[in-house]
TORLUMKOL-749472 format. One record per residue: y, z, x of N, C-alpha, C in turn; residue in three letters. Coordinates in Angstrom, 3 decimals, always signed. Layout:
<pts>
((Y; Z; X); (Y; Z; X); (Y; Z; X); 'ALA'),
...
</pts>
This chain:
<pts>
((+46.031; +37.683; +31.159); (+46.543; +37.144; +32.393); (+46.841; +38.284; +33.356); 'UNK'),
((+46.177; +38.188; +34.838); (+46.481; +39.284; +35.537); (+48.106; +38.887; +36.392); 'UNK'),
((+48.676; +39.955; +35.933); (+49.824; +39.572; +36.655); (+50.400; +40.812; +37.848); 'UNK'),
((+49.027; +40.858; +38.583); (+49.628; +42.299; +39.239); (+49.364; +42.081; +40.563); 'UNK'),
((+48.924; +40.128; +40.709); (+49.387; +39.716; +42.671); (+49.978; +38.136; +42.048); 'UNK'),
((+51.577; +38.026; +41.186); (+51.558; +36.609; +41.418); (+51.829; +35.653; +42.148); 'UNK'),
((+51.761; +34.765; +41.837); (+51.866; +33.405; +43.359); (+53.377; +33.038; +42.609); 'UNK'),
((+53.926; +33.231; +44.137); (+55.699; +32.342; +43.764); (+55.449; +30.851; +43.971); 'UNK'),
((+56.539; +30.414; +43.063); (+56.160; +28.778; +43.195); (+56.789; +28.216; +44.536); 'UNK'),
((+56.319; +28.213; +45.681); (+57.590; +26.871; +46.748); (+56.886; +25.782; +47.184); 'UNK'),
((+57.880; +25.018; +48.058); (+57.794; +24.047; +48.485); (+57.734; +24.027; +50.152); 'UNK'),
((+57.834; +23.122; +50.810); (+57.451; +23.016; +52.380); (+58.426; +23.871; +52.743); 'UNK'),
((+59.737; +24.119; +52.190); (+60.949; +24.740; +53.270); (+60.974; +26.100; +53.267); 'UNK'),
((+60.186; +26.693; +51.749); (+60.158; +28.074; +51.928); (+58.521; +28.553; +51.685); 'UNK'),
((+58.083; +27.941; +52.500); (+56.683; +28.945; +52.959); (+56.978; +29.635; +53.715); 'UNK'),
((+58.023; +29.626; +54.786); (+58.014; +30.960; +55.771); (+59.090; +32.033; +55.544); 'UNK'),
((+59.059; +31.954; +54.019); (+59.977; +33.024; +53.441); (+58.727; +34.023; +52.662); 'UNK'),
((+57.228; +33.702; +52.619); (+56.724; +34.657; +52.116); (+55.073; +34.109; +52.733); 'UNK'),
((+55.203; +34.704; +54.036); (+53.949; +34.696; +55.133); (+53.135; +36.012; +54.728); 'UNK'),
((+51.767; +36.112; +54.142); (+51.196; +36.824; +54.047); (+51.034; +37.433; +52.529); 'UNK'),
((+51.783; +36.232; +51.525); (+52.029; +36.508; +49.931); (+51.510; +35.221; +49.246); 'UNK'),
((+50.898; +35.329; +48.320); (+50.256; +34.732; +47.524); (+51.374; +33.735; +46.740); 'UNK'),
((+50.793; +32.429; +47.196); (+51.473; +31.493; +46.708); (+51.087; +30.379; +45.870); 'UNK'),
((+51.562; +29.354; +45.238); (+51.367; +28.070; +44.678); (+52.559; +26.902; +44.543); 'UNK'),
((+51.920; +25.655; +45.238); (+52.916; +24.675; +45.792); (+51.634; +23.494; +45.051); 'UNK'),
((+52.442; +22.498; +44.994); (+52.269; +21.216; +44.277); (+52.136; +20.214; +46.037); 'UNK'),
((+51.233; +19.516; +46.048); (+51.365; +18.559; +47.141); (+50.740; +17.306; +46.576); 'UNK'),
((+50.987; +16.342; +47.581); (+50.434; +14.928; +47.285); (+50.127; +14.627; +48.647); 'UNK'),
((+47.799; +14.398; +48.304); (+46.964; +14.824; +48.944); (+47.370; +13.345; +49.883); 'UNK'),
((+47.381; +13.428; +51.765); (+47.667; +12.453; +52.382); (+45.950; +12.320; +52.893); 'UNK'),
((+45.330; +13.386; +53.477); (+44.050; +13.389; +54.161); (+43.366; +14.740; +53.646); 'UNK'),
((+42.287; +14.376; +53.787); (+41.318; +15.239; +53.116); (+40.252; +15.385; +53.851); 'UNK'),
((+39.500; +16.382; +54.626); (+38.096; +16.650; +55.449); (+37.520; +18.021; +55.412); 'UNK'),
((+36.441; +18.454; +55.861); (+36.001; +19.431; +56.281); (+36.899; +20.343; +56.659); 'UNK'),
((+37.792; +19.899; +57.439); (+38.821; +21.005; +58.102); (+39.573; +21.545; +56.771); 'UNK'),
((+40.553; +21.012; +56.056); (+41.024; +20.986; +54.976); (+42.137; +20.165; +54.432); 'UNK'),
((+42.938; +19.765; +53.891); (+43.767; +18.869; +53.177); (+45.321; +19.034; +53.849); 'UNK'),
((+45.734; +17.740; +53.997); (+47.041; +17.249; +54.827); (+47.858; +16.897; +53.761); 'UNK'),
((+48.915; +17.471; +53.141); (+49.587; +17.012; +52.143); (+51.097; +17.181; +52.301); 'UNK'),
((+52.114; +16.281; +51.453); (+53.536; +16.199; +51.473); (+53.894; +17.190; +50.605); 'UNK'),
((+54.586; +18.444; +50.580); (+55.051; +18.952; +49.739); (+55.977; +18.107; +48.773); 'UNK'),
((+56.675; +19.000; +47.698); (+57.712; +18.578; +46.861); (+58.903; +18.001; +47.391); 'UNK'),
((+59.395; +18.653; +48.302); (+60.218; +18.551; +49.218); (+60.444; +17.710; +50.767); 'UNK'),
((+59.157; +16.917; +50.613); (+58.827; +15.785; +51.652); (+58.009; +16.768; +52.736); 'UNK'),
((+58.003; +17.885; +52.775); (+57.395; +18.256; +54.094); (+56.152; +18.093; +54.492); 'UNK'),
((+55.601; +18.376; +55.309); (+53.856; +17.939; +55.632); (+53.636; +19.063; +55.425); 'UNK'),
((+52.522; +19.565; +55.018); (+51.760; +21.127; +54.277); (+50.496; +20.808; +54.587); 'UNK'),
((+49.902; +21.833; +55.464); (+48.288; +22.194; +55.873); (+47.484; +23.290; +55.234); 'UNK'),
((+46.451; +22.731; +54.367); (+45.792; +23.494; +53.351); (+44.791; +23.559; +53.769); 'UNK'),
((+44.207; +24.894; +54.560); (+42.709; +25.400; +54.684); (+42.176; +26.217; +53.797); 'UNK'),
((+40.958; +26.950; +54.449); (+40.571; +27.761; +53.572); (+39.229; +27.299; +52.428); 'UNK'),
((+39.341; +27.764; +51.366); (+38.152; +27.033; +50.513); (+38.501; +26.161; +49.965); 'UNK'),
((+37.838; +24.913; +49.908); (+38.052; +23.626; +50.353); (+37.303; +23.757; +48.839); 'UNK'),
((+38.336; +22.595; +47.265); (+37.669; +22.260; +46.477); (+36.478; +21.715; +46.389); 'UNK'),
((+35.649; +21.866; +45.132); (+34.143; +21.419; +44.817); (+34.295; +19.867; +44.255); 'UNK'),
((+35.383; +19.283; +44.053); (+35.810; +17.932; +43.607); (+36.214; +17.419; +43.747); 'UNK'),
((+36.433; +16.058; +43.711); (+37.417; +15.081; +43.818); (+38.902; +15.239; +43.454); 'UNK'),
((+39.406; +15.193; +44.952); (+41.330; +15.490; +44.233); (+41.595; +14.657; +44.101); 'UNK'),
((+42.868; +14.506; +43.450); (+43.504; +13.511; +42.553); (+44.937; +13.295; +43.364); 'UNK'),
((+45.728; +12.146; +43.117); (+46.650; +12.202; +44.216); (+47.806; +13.841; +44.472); 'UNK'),
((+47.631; +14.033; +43.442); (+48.563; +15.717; +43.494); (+47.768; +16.613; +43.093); 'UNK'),
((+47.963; +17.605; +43.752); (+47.269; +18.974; +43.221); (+47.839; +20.206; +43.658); 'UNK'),
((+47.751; +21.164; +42.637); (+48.179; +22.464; +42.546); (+47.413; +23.416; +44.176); 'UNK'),
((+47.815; +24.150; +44.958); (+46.967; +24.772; +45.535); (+48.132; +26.357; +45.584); 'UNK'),
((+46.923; +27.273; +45.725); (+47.110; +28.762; +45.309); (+46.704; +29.768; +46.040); 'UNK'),
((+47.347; +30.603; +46.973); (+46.696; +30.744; +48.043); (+47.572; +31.894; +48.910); 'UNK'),
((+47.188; +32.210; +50.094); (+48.068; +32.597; +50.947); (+49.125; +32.105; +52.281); 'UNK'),
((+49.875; +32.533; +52.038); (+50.780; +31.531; +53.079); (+50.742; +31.967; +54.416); 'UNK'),
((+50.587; +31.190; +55.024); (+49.833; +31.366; +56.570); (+50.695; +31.413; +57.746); 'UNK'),
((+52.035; +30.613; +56.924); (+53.021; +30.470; +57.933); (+54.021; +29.438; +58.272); 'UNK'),
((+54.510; +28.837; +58.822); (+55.605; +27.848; +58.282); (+54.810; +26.051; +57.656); 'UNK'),
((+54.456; +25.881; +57.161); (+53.875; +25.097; +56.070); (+52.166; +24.971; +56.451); 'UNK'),
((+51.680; +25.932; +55.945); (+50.148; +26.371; +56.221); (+49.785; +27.231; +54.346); 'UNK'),
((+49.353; +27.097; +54.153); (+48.507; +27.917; +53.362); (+46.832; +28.221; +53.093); 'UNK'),
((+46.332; +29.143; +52.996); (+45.115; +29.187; +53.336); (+44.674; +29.709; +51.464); 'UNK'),
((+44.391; +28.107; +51.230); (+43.843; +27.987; +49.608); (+42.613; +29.159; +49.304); 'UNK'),
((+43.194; +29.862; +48.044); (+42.147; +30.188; +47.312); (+41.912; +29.777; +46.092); 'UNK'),
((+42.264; +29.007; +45.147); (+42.024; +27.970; +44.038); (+42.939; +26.734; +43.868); 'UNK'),
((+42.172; +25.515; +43.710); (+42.607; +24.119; +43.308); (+42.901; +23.816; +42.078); 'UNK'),
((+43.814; +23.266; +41.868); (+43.992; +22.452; +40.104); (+44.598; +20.582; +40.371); 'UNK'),
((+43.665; +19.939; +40.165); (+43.998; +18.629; +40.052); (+45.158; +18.293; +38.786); 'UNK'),
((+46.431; +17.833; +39.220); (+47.715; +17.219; +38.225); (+47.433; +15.660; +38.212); 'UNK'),
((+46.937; +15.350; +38.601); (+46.622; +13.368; +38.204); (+46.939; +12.824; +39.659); 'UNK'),
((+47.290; +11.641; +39.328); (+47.515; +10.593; +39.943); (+49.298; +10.390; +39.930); 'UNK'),
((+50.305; +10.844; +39.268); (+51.759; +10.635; +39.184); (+52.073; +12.002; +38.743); 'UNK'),
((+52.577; +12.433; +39.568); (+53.732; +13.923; +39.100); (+55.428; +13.618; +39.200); 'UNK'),
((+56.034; +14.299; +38.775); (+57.553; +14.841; +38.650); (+58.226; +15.210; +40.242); 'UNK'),
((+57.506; +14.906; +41.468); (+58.205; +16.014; +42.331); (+59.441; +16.723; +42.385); 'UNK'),
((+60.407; +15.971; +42.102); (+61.785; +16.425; +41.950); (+62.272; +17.568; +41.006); 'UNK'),
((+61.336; +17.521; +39.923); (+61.213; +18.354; +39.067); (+60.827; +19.587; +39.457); 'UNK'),
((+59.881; +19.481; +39.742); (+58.992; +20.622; +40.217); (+59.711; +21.622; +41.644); 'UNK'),
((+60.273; +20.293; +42.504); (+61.563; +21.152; +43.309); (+62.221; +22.113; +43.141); 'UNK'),
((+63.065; +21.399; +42.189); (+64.017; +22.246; +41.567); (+63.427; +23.599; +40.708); 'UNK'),
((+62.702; +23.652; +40.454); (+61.415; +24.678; +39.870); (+61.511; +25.755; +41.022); 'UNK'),
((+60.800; +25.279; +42.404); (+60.783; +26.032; +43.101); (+61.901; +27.040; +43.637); 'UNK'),
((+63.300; +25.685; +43.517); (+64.293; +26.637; +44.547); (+64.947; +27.552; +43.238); 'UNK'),
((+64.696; +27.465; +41.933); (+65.331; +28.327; +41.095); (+64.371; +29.485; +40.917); 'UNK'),
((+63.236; +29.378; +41.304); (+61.949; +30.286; +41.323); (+62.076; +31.442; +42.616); 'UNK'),
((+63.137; +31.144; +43.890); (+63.155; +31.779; +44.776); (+64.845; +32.043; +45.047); 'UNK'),
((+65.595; +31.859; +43.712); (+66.999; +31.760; +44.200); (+67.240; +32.898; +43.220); 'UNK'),
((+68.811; +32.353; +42.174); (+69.353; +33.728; +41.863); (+68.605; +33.968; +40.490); 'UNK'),
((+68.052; +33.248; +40.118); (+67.027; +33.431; +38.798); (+65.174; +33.725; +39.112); 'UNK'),
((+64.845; +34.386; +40.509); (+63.687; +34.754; +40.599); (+63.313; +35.806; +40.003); 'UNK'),
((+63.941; +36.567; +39.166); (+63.906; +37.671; +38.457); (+62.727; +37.160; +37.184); 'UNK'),
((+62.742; +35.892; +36.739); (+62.897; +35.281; +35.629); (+61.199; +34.388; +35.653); 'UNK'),
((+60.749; +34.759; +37.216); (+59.905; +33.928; +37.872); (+58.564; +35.682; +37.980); 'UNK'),
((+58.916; +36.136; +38.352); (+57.786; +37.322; +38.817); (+58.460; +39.016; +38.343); 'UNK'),
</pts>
């Protein structure tokens, strides 16, 4: 496992705590086109995913991994389909302990 650029886990409220750093956020896909994918973060926010645009069919949630572009933008560089029903709340709380006093524990 290369661990020498990792992606912090957040959600819609703290993408513009790490603009220009490699990230991964959980969304639930609203629109999907050419341009790239319109999704709700964990945290209810709206999140704009460009960039390279998966080879497959997404599933209602999916992992995206990428760079953060700026206050809820990320510009995807790999997809992972999670199904059709995720945890969001779970995964929240994931995030804000991933960027709070236990990020030590995270990267």
């Amino acid at each position: 496992m290369d661990t020498s650029n990792p992606a912090v886990f957040v959600n819609g409220e703290l993408l513009h705590m790490h603009v220009g750093r490699r990230v991964r956020a959980v969304i639930q896909v609203i629109q999907s086109d050419n341009v790239g994918v319109t999704g709700k973060s964990t945290d209810g926010l709206q999140v704009v995913v460009k960039g390279i645009l998966p080879s497959f069919a997404l599933t209602n949630f999916v992992e995206v991994i990428g760079i953060s572009d700026g206050d809820r933008s990320i510009r995807a560089e790999m997809w992972n389909n999670f199904g059709n029903t995720f945890d969001t709340d779970n995964y929240n709380q994931l995030c804000k302990l991933a960027n709070g006093e236990f990020k030590h524990l995270f990267i």
